[in-house]
N, C-alpha and C positions, 0 to 999 in steps of 0.2 A: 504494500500500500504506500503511496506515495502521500505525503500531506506537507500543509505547507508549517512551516515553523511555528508562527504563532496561532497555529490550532492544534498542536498537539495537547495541547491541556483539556479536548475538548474532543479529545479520538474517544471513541468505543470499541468496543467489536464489531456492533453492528457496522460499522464504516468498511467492513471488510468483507462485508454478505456477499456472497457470489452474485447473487443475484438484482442486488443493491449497492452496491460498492461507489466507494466516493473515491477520486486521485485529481491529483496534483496536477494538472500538465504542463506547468512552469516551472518542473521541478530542477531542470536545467539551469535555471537564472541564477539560484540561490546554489547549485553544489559549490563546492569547498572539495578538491582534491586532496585527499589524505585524509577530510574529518572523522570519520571514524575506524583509524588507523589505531587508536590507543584503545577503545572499544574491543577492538578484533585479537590486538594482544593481549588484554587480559583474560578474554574468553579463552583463548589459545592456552592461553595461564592456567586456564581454572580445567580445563578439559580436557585440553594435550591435543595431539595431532590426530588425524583420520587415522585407522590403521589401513596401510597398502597391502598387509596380507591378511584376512580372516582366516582363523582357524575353526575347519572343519569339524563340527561334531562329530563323533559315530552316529549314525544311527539305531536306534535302539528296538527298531520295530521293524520287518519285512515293508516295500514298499505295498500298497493297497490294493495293488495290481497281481500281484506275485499269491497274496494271502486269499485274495477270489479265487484264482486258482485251483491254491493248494486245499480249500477246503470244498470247493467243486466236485474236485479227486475224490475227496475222502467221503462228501455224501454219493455220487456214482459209485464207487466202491461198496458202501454199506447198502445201496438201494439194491445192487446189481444181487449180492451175497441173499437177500431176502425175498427175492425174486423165483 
């Protein structure tokens, strides 16, 4: 959401409604190269960087694909036997 400076005292959420949405479009007039440079550092500070690798869980469960399957099998098997 873009807003203009002296209305941020004055933003809601509602200002951000998809469907309702208020912005700025002068919001070029006013930026400031680098203003929220010390912003972005201490977030950086407080959070630390992206990680470039995720580590992989195991999986702890057959995929949902594999388990239709294997229990397909297993009632065809017991229907076939009772048959």
């Amino acid at each position: 959401v873009c807003i203009e400076l002296n209305k941020l005292d004055s933003f809601t959420p509602d200002d951000a409604d998809v469907f309702n949405f208020k912005h700025f479009s002068k919001w070029h007039e006013s930026y400031i190269e680098g203003e929220a440079d010390g912003l972005a550092e201490e977030a950086y500070n407080v959070v630390g960087a992206y990680p470039l690798k995720t580590i992989r869980k195991r999986r702890k469960t057959k995929p949902l694909d594999l388990q239709i399957i294997q229990w397909k099998e297993i009632l065809e098997r017991e229907l076939g036997e009772r048959s």
